[in-house]
mmCIF file of the N, C-alpha and C atoms, coordinates in Angstrom:
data_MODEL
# 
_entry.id   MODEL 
# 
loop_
_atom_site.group_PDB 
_atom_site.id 
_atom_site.type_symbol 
_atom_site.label_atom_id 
_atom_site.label_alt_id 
_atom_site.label_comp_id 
_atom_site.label_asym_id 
_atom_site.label_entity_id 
_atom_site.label_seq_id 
_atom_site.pdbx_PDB_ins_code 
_atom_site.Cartn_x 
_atom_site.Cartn_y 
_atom_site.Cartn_z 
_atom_site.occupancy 
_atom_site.B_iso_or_equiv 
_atom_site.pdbx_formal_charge 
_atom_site.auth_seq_id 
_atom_site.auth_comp_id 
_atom_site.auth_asym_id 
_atom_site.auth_atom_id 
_atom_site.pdbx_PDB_model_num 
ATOM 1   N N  . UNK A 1 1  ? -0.711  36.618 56.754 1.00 0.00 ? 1  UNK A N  1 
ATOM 2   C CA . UNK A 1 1  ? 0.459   36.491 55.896 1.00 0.00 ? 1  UNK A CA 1 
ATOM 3   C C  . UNK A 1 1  ? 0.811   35.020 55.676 1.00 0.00 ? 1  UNK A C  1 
ATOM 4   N N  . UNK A 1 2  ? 0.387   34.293 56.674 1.00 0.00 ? 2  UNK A N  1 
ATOM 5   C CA . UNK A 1 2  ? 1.227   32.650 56.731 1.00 0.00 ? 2  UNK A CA 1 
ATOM 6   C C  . UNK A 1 2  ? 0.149   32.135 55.836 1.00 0.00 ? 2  UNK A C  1 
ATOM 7   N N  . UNK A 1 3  ? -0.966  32.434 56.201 1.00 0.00 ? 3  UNK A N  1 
ATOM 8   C CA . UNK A 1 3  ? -1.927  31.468 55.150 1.00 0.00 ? 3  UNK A CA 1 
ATOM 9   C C  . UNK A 1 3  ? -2.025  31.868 54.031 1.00 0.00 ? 3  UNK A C  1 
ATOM 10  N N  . UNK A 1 4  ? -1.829  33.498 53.690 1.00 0.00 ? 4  UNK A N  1 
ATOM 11  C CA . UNK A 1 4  ? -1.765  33.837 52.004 1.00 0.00 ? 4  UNK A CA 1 
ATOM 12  C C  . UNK A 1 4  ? -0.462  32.795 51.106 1.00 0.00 ? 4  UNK A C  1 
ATOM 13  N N  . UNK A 1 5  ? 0.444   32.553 52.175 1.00 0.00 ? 5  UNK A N  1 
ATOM 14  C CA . UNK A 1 5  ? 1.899   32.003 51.459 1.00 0.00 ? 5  UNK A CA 1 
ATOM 15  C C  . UNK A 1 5  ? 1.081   30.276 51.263 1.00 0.00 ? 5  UNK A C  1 
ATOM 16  N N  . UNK A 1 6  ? 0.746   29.930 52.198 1.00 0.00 ? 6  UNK A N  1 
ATOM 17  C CA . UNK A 1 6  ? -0.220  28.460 52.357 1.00 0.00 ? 6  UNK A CA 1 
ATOM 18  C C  . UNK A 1 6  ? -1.042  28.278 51.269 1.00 0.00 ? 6  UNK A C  1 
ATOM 19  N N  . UNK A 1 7  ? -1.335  29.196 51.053 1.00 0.00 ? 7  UNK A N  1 
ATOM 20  C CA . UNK A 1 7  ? -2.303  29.056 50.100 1.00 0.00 ? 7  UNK A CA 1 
ATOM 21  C C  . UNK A 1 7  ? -2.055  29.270 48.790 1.00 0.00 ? 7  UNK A C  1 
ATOM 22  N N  . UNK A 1 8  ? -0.635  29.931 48.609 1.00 0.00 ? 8  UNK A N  1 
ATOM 23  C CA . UNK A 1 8  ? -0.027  29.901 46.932 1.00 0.00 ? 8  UNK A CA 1 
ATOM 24  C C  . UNK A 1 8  ? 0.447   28.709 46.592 1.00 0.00 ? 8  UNK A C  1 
ATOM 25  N N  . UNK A 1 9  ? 1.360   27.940 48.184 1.00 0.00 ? 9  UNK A N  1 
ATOM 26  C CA . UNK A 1 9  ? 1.978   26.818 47.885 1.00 0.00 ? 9  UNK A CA 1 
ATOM 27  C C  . UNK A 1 9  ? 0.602   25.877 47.778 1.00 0.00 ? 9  UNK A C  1 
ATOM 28  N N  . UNK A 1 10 ? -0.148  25.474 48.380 1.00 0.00 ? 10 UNK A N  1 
ATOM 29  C CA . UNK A 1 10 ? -0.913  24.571 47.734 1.00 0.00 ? 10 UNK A CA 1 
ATOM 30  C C  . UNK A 1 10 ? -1.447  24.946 46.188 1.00 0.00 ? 10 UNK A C  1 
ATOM 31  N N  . UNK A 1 11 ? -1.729  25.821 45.988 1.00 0.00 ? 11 UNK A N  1 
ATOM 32  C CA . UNK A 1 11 ? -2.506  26.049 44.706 1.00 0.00 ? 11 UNK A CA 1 
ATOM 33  C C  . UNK A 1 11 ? -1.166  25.670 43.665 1.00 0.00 ? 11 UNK A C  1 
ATOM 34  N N  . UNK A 1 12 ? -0.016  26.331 43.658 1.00 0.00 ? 12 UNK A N  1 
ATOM 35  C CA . UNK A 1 12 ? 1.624   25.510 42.970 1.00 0.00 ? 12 UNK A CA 1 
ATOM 36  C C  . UNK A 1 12 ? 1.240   24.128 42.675 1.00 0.00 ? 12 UNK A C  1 
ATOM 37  N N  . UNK A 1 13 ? 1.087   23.795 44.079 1.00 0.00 ? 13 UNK A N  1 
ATOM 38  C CA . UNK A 1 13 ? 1.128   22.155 44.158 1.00 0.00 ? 13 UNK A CA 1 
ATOM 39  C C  . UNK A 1 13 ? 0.191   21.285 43.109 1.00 0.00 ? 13 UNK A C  1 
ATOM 40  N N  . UNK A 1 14 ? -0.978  22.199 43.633 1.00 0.00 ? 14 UNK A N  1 
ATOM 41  C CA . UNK A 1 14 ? -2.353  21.815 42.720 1.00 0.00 ? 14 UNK A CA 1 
ATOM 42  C C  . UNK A 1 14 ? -2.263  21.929 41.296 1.00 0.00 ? 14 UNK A C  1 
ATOM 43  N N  . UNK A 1 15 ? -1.898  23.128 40.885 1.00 0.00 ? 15 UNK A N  1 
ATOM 44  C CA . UNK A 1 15 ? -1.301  23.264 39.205 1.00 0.00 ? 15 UNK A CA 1 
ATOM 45  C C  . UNK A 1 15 ? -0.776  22.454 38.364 1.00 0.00 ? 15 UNK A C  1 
ATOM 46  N N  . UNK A 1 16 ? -0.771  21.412 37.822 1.00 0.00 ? 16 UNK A N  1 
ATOM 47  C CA . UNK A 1 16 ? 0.081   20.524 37.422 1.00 0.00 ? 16 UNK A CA 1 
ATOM 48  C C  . UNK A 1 16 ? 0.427   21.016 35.865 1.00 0.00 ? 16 UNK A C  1 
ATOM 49  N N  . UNK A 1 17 ? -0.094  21.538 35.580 1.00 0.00 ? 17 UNK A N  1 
ATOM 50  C CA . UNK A 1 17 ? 0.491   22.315 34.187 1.00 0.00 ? 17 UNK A CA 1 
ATOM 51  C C  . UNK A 1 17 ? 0.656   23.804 34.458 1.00 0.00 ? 17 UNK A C  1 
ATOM 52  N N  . UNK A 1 18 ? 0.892   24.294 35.346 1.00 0.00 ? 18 UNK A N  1 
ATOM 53  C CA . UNK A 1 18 ? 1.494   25.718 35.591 1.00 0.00 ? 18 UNK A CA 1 
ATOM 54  C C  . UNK A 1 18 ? 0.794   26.635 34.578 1.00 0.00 ? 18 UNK A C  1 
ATOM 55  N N  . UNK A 1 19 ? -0.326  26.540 34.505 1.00 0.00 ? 19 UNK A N  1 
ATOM 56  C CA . UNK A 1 19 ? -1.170  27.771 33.902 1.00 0.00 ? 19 UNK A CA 1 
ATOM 57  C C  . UNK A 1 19 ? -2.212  29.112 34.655 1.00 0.00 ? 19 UNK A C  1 
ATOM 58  N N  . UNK A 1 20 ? -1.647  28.799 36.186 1.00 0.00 ? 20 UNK A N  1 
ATOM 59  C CA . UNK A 1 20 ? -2.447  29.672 36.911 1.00 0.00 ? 20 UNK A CA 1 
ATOM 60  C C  . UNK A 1 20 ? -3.526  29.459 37.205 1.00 0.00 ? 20 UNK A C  1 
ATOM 61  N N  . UNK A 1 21 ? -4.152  28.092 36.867 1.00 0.00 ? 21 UNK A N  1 
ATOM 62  C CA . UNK A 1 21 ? -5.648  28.352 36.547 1.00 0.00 ? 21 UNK A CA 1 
ATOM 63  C C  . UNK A 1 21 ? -5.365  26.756 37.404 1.00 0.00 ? 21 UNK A C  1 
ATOM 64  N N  . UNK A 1 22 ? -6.830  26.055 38.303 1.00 0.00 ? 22 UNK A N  1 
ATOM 65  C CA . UNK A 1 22 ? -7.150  24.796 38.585 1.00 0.00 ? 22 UNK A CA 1 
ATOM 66  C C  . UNK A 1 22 ? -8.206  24.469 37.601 1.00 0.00 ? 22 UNK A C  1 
ATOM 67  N N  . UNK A 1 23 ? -8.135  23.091 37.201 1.00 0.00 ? 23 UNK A N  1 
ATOM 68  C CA . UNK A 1 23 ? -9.127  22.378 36.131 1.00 0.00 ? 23 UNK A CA 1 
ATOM 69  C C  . UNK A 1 23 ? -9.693  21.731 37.417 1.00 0.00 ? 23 UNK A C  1 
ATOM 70  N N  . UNK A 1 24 ? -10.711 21.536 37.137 1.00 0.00 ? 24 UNK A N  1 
ATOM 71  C CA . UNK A 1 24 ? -11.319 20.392 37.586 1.00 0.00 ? 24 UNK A CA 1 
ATOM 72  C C  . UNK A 1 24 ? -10.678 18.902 38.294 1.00 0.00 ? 24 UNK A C  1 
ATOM 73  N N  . UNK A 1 25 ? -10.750 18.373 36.514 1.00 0.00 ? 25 UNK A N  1 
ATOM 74  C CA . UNK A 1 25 ? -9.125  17.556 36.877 1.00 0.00 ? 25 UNK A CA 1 
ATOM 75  C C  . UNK A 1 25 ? -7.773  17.773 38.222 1.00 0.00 ? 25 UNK A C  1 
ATOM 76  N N  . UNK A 1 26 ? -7.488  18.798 37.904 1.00 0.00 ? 26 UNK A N  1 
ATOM 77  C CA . UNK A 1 26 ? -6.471  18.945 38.695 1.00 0.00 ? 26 UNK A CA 1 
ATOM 78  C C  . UNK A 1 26 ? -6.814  19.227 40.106 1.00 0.00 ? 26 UNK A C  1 
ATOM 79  N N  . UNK A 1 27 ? -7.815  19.468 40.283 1.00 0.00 ? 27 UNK A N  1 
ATOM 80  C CA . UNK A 1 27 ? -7.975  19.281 41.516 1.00 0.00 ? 27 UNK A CA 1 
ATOM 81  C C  . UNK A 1 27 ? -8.640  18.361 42.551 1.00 0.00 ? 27 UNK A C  1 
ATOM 82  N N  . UNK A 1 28 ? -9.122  17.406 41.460 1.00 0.00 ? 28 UNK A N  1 
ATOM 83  C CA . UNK A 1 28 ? -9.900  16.164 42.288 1.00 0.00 ? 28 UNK A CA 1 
ATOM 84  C C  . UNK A 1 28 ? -8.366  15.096 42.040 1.00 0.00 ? 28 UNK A C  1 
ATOM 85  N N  . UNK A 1 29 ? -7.364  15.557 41.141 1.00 0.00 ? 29 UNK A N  1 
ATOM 86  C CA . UNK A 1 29 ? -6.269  14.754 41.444 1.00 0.00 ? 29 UNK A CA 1 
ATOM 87  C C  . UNK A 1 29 ? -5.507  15.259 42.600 1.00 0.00 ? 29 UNK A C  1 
ATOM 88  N N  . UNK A 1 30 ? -5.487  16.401 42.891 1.00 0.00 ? 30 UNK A N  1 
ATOM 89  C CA . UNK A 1 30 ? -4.740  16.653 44.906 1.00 0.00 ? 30 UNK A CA 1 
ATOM 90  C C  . UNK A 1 30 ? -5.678  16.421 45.386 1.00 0.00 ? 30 UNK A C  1 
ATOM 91  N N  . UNK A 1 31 ? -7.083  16.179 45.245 1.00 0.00 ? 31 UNK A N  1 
ATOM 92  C CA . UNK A 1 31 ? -7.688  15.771 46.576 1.00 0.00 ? 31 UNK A CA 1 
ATOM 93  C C  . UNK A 1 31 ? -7.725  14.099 46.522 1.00 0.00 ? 31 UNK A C  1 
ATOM 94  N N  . UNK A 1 32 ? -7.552  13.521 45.597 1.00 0.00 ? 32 UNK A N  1 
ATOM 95  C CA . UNK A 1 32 ? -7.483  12.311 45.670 1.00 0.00 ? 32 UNK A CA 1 
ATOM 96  C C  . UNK A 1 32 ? -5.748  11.791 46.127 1.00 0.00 ? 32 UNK A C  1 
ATOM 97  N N  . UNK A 1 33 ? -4.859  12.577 45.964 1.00 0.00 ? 33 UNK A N  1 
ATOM 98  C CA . UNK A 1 33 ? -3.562  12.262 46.892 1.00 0.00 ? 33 UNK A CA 1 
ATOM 99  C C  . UNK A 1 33 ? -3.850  12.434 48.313 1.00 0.00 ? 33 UNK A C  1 
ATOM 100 N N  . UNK A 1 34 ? -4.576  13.402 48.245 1.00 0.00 ? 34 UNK A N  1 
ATOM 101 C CA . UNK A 1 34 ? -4.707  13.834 50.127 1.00 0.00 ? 34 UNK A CA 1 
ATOM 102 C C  . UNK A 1 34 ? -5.673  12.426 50.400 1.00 0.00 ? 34 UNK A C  1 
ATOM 103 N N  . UNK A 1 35 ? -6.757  12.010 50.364 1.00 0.00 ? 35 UNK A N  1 
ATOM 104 C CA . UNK A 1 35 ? -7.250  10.793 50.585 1.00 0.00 ? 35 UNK A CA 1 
ATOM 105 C C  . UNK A 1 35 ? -6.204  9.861  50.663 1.00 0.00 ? 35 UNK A C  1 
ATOM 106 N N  . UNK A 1 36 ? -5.424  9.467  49.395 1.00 0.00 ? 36 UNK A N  1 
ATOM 107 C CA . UNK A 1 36 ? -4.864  8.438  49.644 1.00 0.00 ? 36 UNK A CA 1 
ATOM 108 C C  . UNK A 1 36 ? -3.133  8.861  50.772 1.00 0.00 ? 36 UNK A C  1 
ATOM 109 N N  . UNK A 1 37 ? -2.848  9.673  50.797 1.00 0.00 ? 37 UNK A N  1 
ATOM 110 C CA . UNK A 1 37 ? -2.119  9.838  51.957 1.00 0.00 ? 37 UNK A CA 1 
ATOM 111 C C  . UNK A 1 37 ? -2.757  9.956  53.689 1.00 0.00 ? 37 UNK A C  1 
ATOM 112 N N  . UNK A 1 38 ? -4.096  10.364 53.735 1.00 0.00 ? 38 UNK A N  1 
ATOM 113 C CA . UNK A 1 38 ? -4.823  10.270 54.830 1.00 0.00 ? 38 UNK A CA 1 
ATOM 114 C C  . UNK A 1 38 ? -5.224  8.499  55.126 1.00 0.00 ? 38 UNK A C  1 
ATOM 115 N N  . UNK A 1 39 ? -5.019  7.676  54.052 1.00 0.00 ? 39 UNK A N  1 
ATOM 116 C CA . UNK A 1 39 ? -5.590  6.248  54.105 1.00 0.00 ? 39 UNK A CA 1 
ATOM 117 C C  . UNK A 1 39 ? -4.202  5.327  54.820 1.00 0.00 ? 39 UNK A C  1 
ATOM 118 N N  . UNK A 1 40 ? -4.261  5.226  55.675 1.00 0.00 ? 40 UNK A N  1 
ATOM 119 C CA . UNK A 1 40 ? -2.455  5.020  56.526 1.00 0.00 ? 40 UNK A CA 1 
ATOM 120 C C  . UNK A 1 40 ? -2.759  3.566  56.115 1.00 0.00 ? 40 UNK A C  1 
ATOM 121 N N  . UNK A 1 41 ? -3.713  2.657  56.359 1.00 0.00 ? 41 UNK A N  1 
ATOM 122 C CA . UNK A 1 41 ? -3.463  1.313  55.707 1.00 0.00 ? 41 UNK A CA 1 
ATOM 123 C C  . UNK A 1 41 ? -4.042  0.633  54.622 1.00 0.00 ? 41 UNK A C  1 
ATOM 124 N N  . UNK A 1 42 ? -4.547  1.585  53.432 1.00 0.00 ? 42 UNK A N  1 
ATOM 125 C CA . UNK A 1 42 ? -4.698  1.535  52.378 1.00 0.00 ? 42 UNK A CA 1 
ATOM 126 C C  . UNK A 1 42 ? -5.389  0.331  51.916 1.00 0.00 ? 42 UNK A C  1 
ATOM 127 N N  . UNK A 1 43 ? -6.651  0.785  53.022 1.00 0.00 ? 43 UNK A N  1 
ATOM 128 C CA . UNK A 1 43 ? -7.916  -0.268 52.923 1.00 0.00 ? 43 UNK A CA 1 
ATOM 129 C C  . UNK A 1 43 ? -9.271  0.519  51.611 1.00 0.00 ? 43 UNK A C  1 
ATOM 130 N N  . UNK A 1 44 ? -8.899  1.736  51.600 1.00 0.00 ? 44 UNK A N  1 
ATOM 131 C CA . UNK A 1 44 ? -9.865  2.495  50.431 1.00 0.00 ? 44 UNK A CA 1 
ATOM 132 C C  . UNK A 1 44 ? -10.597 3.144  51.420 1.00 0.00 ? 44 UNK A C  1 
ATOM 133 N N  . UNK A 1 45 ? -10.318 3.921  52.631 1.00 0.00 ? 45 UNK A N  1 
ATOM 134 C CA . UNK A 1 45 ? -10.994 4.314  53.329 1.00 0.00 ? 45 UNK A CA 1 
ATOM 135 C C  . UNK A 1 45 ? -10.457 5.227  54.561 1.00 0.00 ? 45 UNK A C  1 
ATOM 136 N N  . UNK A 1 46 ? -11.136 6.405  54.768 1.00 0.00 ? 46 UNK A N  1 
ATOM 137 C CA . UNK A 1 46 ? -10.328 7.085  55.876 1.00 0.00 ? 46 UNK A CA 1 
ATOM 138 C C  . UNK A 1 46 ? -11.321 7.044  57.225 1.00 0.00 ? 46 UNK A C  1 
ATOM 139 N N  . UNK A 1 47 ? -10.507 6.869  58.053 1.00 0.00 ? 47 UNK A N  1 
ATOM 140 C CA . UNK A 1 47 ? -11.686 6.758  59.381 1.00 0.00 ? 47 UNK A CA 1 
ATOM 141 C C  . UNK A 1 47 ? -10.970 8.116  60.062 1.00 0.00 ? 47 UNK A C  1 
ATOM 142 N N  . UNK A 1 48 ? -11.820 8.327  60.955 1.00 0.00 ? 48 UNK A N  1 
ATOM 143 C CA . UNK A 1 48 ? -11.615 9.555  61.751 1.00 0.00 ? 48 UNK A CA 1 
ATOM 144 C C  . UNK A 1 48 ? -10.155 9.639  62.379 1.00 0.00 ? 48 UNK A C  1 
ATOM 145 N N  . UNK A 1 49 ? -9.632  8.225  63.118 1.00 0.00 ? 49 UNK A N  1 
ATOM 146 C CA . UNK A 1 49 ? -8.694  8.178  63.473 1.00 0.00 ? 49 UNK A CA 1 
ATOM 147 C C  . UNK A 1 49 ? -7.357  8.631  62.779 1.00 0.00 ? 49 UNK A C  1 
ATOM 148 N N  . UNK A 1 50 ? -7.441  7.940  61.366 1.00 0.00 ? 50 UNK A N  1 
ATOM 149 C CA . UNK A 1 50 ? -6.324  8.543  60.273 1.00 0.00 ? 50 UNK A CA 1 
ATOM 150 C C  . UNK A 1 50 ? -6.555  9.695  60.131 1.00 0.00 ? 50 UNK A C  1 
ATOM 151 N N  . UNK A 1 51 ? -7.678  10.721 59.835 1.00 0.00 ? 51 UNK A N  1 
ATOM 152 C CA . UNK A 1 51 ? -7.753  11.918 59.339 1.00 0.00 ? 51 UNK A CA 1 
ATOM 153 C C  . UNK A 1 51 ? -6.631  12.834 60.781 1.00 0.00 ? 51 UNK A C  1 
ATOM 154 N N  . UNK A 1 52 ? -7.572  12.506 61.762 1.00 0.00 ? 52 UNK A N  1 
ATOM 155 C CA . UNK A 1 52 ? -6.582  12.937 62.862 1.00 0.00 ? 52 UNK A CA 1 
ATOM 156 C C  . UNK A 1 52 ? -5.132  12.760 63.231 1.00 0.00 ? 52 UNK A C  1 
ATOM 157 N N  . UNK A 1 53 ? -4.934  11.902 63.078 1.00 0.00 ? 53 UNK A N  1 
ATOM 158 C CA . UNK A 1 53 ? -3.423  11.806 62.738 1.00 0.00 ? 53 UNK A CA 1 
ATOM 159 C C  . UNK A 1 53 ? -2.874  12.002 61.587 1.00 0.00 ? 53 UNK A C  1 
ATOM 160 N N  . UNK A 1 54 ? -3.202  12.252 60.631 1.00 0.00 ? 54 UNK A N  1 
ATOM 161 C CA . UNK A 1 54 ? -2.757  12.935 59.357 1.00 0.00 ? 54 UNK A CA 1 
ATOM 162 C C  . UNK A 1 54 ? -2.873  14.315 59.628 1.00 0.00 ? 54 UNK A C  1 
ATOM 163 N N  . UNK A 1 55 ? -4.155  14.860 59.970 1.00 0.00 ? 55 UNK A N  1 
ATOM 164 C CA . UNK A 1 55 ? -4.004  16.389 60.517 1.00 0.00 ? 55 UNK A CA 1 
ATOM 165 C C  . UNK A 1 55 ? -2.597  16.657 61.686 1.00 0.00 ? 55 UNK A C  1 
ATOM 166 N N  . UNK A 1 56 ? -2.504  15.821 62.247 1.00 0.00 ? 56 UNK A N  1 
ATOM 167 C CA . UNK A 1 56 ? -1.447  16.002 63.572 1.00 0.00 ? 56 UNK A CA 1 
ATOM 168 C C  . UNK A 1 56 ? -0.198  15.997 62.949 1.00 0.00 ? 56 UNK A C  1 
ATOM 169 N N  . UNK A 1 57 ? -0.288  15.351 61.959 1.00 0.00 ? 57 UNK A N  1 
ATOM 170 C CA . UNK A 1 57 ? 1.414   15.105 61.064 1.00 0.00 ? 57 UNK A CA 1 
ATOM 171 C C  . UNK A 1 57 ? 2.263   13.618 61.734 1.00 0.00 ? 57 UNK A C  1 
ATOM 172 N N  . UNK A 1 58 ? 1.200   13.065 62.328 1.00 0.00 ? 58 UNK A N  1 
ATOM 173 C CA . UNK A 1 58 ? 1.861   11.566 62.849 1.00 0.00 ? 58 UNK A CA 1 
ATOM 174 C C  . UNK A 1 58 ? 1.388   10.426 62.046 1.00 0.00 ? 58 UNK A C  1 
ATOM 175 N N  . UNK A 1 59 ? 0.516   10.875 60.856 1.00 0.00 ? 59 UNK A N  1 
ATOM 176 C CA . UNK A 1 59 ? 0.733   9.460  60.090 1.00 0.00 ? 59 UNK A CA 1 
ATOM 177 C C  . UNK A 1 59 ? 1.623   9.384  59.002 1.00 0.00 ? 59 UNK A C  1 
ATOM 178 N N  . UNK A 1 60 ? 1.962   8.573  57.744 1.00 0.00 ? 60 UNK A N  1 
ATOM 179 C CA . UNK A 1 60 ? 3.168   8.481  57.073 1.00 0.00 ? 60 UNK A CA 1 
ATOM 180 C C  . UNK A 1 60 ? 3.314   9.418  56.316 1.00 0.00 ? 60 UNK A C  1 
ATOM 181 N N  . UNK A 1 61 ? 4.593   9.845  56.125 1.00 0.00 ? 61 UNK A N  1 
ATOM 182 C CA . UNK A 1 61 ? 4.655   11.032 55.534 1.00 0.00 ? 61 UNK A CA 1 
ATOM 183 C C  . UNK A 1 61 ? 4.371   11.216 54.113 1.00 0.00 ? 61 UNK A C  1 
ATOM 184 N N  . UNK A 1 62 ? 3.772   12.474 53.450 1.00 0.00 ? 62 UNK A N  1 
ATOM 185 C CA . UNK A 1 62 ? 3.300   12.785 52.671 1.00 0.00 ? 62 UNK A CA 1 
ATOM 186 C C  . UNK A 1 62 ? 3.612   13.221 51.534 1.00 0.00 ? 62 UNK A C  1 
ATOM 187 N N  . UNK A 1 63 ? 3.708   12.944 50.244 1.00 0.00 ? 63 UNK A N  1 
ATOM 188 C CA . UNK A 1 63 ? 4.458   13.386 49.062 1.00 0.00 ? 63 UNK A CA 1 
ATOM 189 C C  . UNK A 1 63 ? 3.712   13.818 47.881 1.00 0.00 ? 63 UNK A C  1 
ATOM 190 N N  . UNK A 1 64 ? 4.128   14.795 47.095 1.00 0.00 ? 64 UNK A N  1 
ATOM 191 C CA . UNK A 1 64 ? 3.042   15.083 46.179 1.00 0.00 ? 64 UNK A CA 1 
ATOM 192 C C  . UNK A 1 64 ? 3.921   14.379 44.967 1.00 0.00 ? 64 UNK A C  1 
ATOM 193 N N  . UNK A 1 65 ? 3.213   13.529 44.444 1.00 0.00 ? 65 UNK A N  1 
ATOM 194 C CA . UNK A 1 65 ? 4.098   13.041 43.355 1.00 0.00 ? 65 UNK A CA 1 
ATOM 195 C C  . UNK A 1 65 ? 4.305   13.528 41.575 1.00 0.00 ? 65 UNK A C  1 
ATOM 196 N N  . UNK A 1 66 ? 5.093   13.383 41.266 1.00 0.00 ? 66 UNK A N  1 
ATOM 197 C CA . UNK A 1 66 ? 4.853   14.481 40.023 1.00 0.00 ? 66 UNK A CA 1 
ATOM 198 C C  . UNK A 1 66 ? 4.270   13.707 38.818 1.00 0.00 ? 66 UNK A C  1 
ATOM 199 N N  . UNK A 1 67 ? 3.548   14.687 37.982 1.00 0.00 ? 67 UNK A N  1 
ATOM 200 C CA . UNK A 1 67 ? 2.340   14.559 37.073 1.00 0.00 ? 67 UNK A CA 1 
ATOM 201 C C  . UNK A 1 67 ? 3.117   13.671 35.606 1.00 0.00 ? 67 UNK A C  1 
# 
């Protein structure tokens, strides 16, 4: 049940024109926020250490910014 709800809210998130549907586009643009929110000192690069602390929820907090 928790991950069916997880999984509408990301796909919401992912939607940026609310057509139900992911483009392409739209989805290498949330995965390119998640990179650059996983990149804690915004050298162009994620090392294991950031991913892990981004998974943990201890690196900076995370925002989806609007389209």
């Amino acid at each position: 049940m928790m991950g069916s709800m997880m999984m509408r809210m990301m796909f919401a998130l992912m939607d940026a024109d609310g057509d139900g549907k992911l483009s392409l586009q739209e989805f290498q643009a949330a995965q390119e926020r998640i990179f650059k929110a996983m990149d804690a000192n915004k050298d162009g690069f994620v090392t294991l250490q950031e991913m892990q602390n981004f998974m943990r929820g201890t690196s900076t907090p995370f925002h989806f910014p609007q389209e």
